[in-house]
C-alpha positions as CSV (number, residue, x, y, z in Angstrom):
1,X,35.5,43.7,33.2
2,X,32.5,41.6,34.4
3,X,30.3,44.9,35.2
4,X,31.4,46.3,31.3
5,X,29.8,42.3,29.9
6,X,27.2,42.9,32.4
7,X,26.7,46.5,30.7
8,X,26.7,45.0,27.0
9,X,24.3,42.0,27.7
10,X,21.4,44.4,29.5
11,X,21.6,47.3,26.8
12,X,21.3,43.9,24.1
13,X,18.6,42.5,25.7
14,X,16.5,44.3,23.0
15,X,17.9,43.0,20.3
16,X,18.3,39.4,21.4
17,X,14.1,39.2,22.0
18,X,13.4,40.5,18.4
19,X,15.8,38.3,17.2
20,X,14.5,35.2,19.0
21,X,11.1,36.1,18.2
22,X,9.9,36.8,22.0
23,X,8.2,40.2,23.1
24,X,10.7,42.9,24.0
25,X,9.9,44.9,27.4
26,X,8.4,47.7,25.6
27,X,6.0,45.7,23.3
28,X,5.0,43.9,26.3
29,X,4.3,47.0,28.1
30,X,2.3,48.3,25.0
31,X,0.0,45.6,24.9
32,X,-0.4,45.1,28.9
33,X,-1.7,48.7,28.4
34,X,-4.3,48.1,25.5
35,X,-5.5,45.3,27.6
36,X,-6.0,47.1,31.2
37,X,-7.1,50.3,30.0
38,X,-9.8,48.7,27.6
39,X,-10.8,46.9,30.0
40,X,-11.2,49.3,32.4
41,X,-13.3,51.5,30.1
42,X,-15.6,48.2,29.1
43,X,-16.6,47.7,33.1
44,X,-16.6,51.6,33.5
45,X,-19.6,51.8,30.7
46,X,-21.5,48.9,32.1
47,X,-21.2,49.7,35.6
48,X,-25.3,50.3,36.7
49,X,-27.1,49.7,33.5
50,X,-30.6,48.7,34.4
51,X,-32.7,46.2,32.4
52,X,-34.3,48.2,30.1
53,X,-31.0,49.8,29.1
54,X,-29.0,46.5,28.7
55,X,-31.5,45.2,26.1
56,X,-32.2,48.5,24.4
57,X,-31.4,48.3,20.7
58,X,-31.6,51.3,18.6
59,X,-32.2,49.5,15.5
60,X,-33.0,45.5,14.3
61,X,-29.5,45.0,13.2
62,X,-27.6,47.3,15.9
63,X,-26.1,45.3,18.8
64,X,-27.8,46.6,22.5
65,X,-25.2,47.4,25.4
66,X,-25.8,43.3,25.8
67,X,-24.5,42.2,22.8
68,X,-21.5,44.3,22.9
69,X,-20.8,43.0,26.0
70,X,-21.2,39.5,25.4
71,X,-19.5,39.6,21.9
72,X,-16.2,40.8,24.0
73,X,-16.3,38.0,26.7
74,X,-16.5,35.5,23.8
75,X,-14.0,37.2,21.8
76,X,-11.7,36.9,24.7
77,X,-11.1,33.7,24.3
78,X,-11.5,33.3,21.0
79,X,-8.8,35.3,20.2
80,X,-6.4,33.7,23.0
81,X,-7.2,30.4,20.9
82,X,-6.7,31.9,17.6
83,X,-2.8,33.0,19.2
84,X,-2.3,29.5,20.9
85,X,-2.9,27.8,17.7
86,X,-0.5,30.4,15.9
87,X,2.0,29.2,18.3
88,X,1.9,25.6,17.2
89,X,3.1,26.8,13.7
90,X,6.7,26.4,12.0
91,X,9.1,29.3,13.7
92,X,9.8,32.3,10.6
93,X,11.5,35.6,10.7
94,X,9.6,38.5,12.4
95,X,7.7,39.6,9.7
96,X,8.6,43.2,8.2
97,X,5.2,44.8,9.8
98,X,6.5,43.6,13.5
99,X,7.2,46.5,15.1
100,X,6.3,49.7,17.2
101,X,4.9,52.3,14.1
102,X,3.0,49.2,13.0
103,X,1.3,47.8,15.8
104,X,0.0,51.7,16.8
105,X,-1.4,51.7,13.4
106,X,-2.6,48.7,13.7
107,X,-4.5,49.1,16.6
108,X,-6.1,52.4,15.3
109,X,-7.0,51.1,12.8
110,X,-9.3,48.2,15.1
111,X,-10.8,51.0,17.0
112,X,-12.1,53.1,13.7
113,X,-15.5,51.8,13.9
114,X,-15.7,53.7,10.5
115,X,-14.6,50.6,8.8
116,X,-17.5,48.2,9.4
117,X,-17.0,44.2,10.0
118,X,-19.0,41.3,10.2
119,X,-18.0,39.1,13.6
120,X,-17.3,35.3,12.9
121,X,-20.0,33.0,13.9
122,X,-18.5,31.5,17.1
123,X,-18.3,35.5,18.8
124,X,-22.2,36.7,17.6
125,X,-23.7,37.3,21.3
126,X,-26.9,35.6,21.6
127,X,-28.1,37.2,24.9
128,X,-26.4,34.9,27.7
129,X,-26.0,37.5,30.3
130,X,-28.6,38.5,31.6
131,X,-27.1,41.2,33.7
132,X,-24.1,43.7,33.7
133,X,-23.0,42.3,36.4
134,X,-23.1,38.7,35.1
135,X,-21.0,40.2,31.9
136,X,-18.6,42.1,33.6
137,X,-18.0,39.2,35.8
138,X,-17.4,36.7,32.9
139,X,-14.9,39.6,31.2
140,X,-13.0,39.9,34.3
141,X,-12.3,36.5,34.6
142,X,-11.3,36.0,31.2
143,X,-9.2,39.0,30.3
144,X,-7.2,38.4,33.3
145,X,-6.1,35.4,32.4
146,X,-5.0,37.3,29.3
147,X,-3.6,39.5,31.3
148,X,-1.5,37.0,33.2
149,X,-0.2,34.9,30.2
150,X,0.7,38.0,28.8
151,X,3.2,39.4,31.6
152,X,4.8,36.1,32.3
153,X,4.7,34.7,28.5
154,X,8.4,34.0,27.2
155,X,6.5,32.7,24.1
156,X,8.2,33.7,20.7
157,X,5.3,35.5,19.8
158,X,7.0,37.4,16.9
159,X,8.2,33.9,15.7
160,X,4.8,33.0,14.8
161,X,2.4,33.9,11.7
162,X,-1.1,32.9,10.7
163,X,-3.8,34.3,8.2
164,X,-6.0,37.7,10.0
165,X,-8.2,39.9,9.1
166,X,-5.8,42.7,7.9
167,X,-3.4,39.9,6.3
168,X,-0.4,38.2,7.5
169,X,-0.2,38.3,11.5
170,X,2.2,37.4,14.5
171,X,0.6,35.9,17.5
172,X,1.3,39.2,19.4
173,X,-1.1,40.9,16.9
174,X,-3.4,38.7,17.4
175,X,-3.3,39.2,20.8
176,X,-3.4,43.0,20.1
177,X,-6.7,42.4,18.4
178,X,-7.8,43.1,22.3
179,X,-8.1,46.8,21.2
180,X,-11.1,45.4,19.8
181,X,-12.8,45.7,23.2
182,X,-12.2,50.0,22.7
183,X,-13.9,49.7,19.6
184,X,-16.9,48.0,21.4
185,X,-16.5,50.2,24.4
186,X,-17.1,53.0,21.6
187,X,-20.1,51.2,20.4
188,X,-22.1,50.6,23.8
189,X,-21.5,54.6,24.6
190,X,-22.9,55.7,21.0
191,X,-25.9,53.4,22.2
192,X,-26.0,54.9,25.6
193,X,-26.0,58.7,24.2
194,X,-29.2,58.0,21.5
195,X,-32.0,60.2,22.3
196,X,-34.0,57.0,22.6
197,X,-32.1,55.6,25.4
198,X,-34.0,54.7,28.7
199,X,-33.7,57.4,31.0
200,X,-35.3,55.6,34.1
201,X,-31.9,55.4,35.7
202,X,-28.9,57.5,36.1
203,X,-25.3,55.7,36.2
């Protein structure tokens, strides 16, 4: 009797966190993965970049390797602000978009850097790294704090809606907004592929 109970309450588990408004175990996996493998690929692409590539800028108004980088490490916390402060308003009911088809759209949809955006004033890099390694020290540090809350989190994240930039959003798609570092990530490796690139160093 106690192991069929037992039986019922695990194969609910499911259930009860999208009903509570908490991350299940797959959505949690989902977005552990956006946030490890982008930032793997951001360190990966700045890894050796010598001085005259960091600055490089193809054009006036295209962001060098620099600015990329520096626009994620603000964004970082930004974002984790922008969640924490979703948090702090009145519970609801998950919202119809909360779930897996969504969220994969959703996060496609971040990384098509065919659909141009201007970045809020507080995230515009003004050149304070000077290094790679500076800037992938500073990311580090941040997005594994991200990291961290996110795996231990038993925040209702689903529970919790504010105003975004593709309409209504939870605090877990706010939080999923980290797929913004691929888009990025996609930007510094256009830079680094122009014919105009420094060459004086191989990575």
């Amino acid at each position: 009797m106690k192991k069929a109970l037992l039986l019922t309450v695990v194969s609910m588990a499911p259930l009860l966190a999208a009903d509570s408004g908490a991350m299940t175990d797959a959505e949690r996996t989902y977005l552990l993965d956006q946030l490890e493998q982008s930032k793997k690929a951001l360190l990966t692409n700045i890894q050796g970049v010598t001085p005259a590539q960091w600055t490089y800028k193809p054009a006036p108004n295209v962001w060098s390797v620099q600015e990329c980088a520096e626009h994620l490490i603000l964004a970082e916390d930004f974002l984790m602000g922008a969640t924490q402060q979703i948090l702090q308003s009145p519970k609801v009911d998950r919202l119809p978009t909360a779930n897996e088809e969504t969220d994969r759209k959703f996060v496609a949809r971040i990384k098509d850097r065919s659909q141009k955006a201007t970045a809020p004033e507080p995230i515009v890099p003004a050149g304070k790294f000077a290094t790679p390694a500076d800037a992938a020290r500073e990311f580090t540090a941040r997005r594994d704090k991200t990291i961290v809350y996110v795996k231990n989190t038993k925040d209702e994240l689903r529970a919790h809606t504010g105003p975004g930039p593709m309409g209504p959003m939870d605090a877990y798609q706010f939080l999923l907004l980290a797929a913004h570092t691929g888009r990025h990530t996609a930007q510094i490796v256009e830079v680094e592929s122009g014919a105009a690139y420094p060459k004086t160093a191989a990575r």
